[in-house]
N, C-alpha and C positions, 0 to 999 in steps of 0.2 A: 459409534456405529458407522460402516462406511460401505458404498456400493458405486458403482459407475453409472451414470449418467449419458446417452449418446448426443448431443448437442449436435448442432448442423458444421461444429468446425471440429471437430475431435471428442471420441471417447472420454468423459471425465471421468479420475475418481474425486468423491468428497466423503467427509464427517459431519453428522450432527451430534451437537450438544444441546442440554438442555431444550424443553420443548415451551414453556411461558415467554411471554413476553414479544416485543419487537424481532423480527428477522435482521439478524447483524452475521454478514460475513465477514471472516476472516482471509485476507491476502498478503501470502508469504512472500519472504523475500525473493529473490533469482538465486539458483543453484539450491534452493532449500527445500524443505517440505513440512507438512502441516506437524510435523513435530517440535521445530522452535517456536510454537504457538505453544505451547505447554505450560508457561509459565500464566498463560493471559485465562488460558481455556473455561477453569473452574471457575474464575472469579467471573467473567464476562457469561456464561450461563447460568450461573442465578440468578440474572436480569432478564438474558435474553434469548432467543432460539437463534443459537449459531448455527449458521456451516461454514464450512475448511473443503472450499474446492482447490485441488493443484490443477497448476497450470498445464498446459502442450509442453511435452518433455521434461515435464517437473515431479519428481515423486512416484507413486504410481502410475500417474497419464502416461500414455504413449504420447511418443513425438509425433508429428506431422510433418512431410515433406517442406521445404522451403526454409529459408531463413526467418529468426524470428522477429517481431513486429508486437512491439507495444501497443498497435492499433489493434491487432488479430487480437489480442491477451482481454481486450476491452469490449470486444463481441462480444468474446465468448463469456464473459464475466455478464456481460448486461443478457446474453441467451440464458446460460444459467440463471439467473434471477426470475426471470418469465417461467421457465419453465421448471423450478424447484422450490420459488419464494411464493411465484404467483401477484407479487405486488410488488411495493417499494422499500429497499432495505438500507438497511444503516453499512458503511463500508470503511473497515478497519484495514487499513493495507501499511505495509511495511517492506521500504526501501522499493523495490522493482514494485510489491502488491502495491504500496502507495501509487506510486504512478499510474497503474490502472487504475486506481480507483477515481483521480481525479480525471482523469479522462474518459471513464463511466460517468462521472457527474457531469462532463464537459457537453459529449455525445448524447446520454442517452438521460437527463435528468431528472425522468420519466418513472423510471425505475429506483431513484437513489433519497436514501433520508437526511443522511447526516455523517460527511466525510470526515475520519482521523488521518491524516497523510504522516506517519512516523517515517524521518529519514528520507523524504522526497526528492529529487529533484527533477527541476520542467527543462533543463540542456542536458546535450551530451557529457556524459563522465569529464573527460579531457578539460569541457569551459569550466568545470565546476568543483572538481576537486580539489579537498586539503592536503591533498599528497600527491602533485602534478608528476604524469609519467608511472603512476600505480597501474595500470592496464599492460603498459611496455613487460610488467616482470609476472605476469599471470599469463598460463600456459594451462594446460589440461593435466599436463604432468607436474607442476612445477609446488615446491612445499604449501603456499600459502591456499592451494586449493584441497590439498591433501584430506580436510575435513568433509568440503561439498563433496569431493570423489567419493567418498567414508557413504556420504548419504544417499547418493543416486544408488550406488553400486547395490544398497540393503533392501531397497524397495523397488528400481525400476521395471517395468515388463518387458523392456530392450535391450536389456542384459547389459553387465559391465562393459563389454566391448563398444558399444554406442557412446559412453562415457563422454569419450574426447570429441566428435561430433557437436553434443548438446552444448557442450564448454566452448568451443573453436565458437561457436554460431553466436551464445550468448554475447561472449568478448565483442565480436562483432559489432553485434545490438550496441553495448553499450558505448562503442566509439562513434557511435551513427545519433542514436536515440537516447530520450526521444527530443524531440526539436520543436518546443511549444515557445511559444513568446509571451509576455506578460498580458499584450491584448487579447492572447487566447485564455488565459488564465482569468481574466478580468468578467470572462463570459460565464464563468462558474456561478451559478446561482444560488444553490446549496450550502447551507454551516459547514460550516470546514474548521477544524484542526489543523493546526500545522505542529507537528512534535516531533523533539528534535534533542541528543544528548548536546552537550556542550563541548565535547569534543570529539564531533561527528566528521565523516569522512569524508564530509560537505562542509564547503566555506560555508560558517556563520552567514558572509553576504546574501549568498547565492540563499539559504533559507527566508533571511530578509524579506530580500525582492519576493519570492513564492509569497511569502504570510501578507505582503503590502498589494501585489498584484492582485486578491483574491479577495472583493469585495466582502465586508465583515466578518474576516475570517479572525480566527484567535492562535494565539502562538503560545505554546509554552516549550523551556528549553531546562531540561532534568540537569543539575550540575552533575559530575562528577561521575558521567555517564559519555558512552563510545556510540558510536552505528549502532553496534548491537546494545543498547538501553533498556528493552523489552527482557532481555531476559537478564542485564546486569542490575538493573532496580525494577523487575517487574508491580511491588507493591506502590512505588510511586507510579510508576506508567500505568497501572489496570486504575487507581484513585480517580489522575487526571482523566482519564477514557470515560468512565462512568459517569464522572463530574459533568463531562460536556454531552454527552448521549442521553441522559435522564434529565437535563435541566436545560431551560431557557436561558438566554444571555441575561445575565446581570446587570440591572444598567448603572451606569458608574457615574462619579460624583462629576468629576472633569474629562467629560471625553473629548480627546483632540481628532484624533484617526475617525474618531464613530460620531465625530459633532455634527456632521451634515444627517446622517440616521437618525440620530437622537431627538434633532431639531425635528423633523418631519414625525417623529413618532409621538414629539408633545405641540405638536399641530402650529408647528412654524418657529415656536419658544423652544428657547434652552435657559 
């Protein structure tokens, strides 16, 4: 099911799935729309009451005037939740949606249950990329976006010719944003996920730092999986997801990272 939403920074549209359970959204990637969630959609609604809002210039949403701002995307995401969840929800974001979503948990933690960051990162493309100078050869026109063009062009309300606009802007974004530092990261207070293929489009490092920056956060990293991991082993990624959204942390035999938690949680002993 899907309808628009008028939020105080842009017209939404979104999807709900399934209606039991915890409120968990879903957040897609940049250039994409709630259709590379397809893979996650069935299995994460037998648990829980999704929705699949797109973003400002993403999918069906109309754009908004200005360039865009991974800080606006994070408004509007925590407005959305007020005004569609009503309370606090679980926040499944992938690649660009990741980001928001840990910058909803940074901002607004008020509203947020339990982050999955698939594919994040907290620098600009340029510091963090395993493919240095991949922005240089992306263009609005240029083959490797040939498939985002494929997907704006099917559904947006701005018609094909807006196209190269939304893409010119995005590029933009990603040479600029977003620009968090690990003591911003550290002020995450929220479960966190950090998921990640093994040969993602992002230095291993630069994941690292994210998953060690983000006080008891958990990392898993799917072998023999790219950026896109959600939909190339979707059955191991919806497992992992479920695994960490339905259960408490496991506490473990020898924790080195979680020793100071541990200690405090068995009242000064480990």
């Amino acid at each position: 099911m899907g309808d628009y939403v008028d939020l105080p920074g842009v017209r939404t549209w979104y999807e709900t799935e399934g209606s039991a359970g915890e409120p968990l959204l879903l957040l897609h990637g940049g250039f994409c729309t709630n259709e590379t969630w397809d893979p996650q959609r069935a299995d994460l609604a037998a648990e829980y009451h999704v929705f699949l809002p797109e973003r400002r210039g993403h999918g069906r949403t109309p754009d908004v005037p200005g360039p865009f701002s991974y800080q606006d995307m994070a408004r509007d995401t925590a407005d959305f939740i007020e005004m569609m969840v009503g309370g606090p929800a679980h926040l499944v974001g992938w690649s660009d949606g990741a980001i928001v979503a840990l910058l909803v948990a940074l901002t607004r933690p008020d509203v947020v249950r339990k982050v999955v960051a698939i594919g994040a990162n907290f620098r600009p493309a340029p510091e963090c990329s395993a493919a240095p100078g991949l922005l240089d050869h992306m263009t609005a026109d240029s083959p490797a976006m040939a498939s985002f063009r494929e997907m704006y062009v099917a559904v947006s309300p701005d018609g094909p010719e807006h196209w190269p606009v939304v893409a010119d802007r995005l590029l933009d974004m990603y040479r600029r944003e977003p620009d968090l530092s690990t003591d911003d990261l550290a002020r995450i207070g929220v479960p966190t996920l950090v998921l990640v293929g093994d040969d993602d489009m992002l230095t291993l490092e630069h994941t690292i730092a994210l998953y060690r920056a983000i006080q008891g956060a958990e990392l898993a990293v799917v072998p023999g999986a790219s950026h896109a991991l959600t939909m190339e082993k979707p059955a191991v990624v919806n497992r992992i997801v479920l695994d960490f959204l339905g259960n408490d942390p496991a506490p473990t035999l020898f924790p080195i990272r979680r020793a100071e938690a541990a200690a405090a949680a068995a009242g000064g002993h480990v």
